[in-house]
C-alpha positions in Angstrom: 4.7 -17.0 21.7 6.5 -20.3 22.2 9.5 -22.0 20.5 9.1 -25.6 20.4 12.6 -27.9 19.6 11.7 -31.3 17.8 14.9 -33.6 17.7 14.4 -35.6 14.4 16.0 -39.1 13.8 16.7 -39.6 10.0 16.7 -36.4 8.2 19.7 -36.8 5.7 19.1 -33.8 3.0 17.0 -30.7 2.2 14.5 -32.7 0.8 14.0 -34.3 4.1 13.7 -30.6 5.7 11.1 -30.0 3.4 8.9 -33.5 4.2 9.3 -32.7 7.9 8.4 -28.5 7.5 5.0 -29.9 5.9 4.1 -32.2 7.9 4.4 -30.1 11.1 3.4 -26.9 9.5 -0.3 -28.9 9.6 -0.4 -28.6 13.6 -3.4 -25.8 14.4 -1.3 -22.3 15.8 2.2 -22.8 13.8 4.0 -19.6 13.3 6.6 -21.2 11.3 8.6 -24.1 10.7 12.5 -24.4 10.3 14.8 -27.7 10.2 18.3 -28.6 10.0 19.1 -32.3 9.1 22.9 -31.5 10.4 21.3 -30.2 13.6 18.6 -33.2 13.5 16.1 -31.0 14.8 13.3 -28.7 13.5 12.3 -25.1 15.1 8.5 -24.4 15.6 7.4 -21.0 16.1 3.5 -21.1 17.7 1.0 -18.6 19.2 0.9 -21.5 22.4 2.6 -24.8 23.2 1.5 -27.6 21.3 0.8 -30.7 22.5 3.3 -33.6 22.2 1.1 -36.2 20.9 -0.1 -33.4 18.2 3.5 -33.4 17.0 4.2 -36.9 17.2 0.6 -37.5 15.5 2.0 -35.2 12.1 5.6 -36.8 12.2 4.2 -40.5 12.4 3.5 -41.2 9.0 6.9 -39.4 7.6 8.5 -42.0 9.0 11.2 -39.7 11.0 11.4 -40.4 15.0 10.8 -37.9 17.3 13.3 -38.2 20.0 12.2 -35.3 22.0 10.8 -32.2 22.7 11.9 -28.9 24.3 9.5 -25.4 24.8 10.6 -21.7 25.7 9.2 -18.8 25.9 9.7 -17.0 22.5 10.2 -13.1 22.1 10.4 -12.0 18.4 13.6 -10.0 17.8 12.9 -6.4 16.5 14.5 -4.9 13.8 17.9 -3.9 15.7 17.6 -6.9 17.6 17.3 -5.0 20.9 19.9 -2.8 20.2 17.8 0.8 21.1 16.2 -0.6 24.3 
């Protein structure tokens, strides 16, 4: 699994979460989809990275800038959050 990191330009409310979390939940492999307008980013959770231009191709007619875009290696968190081992 991978996390992807999209820094957003121009997300001022919830509402604006919302617009961006449909658009990119459209990408082919997404997990799931969180954003933060006070962080100005949003959180992709996928099976595999995803290509850049895929992302910018969904954000593109929201009318939010991408201004970048970080990927890690994603472990899911267990119950205890690793607490027993």
């Amino acid at each position: 699994m991978v996390k992807t990191v999209v820094k957003i330009d121009g997300m001022m409310c919830g509402m604006c979460e919302t617009h961006v979390n449909e658009a990119l939940r459209k990408i082919t492999g997404v997990r799931k989809v969180s954003s933060s307008h006070k962080k100005g980013q949003s959180e992709l959770i996928s099976e595999s990275g995803i290509p850049e231009s895929e992302i910018r191709r969904v954000m593109e007619p929201t009318g939010y800038a991408v201004l970048g875009i970080n990927e890690e290696p994603y472990e899911k968190k267990g119950l205890f959050g690793g607490l027993f081992g």
